[in-house]
C-alpha angles and dihedrals in degrees: 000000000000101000087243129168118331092253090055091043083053098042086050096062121120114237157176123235105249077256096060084229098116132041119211102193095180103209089178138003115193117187107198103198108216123206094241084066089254119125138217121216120204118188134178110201138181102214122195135185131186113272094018144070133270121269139193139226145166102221114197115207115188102207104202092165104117090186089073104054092098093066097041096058107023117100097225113026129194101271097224092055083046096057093046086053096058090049097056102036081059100044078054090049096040087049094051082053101046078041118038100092088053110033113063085203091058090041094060090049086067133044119180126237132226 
């Protein structure tokens, strides 16, 4: 993973649900940068669950949420507005995973890989 923005170094981190019940090991992160000031995250994870094996996935996130340009792309962002960033990249990300067998909108953010 390219050593990017802050905010794409802290969105890339790897991490553990506040449960403990499901792992995010994040093996590449990629921000497109769109014209109209939105975002698309691309992330390939290696999700893994207790009990099972590992999988893994490429989760799209389409990041509409203009208020939010400035720490995406600053190269030092207001810590605070950081910090609200990454909670809520990873709710959505959290959400697509507790969704994504019942809601045909969840299932077309992810794919799984071989």
């Amino acid at each position: 993973m390219a050593a990017g923005t802050p905010a794409e170094r802290a969105l890339g981190r790897s991490y553990t649900t506040g449960g403990g019940a499901v792992r995010f090991d994040v093996d590449d992160l990629t921000v497109d940068h769109r014209p109209d000031r939105t975002a698309v995250l691309t992330y390939r994870l290696t999700v893994t669950r207790a009990s099972r094996p590992p999988v893994r996935w490429v989760f799209t996130l389409h990041w509409d949420d203009k208020s939010f340009t400035d720490v995406l792309t600053s190269a030092a962002p207001d810590p605070e507005r950081l910090g609200q960033l990454v909670h809520l990249v990873r709710s959505l990300l959290e959400e697509w995973w507790d969704t994504k067998g019942g809601n045909r909108a969840s299932a077309r953010m992810g794919r799984r890989l071989p």
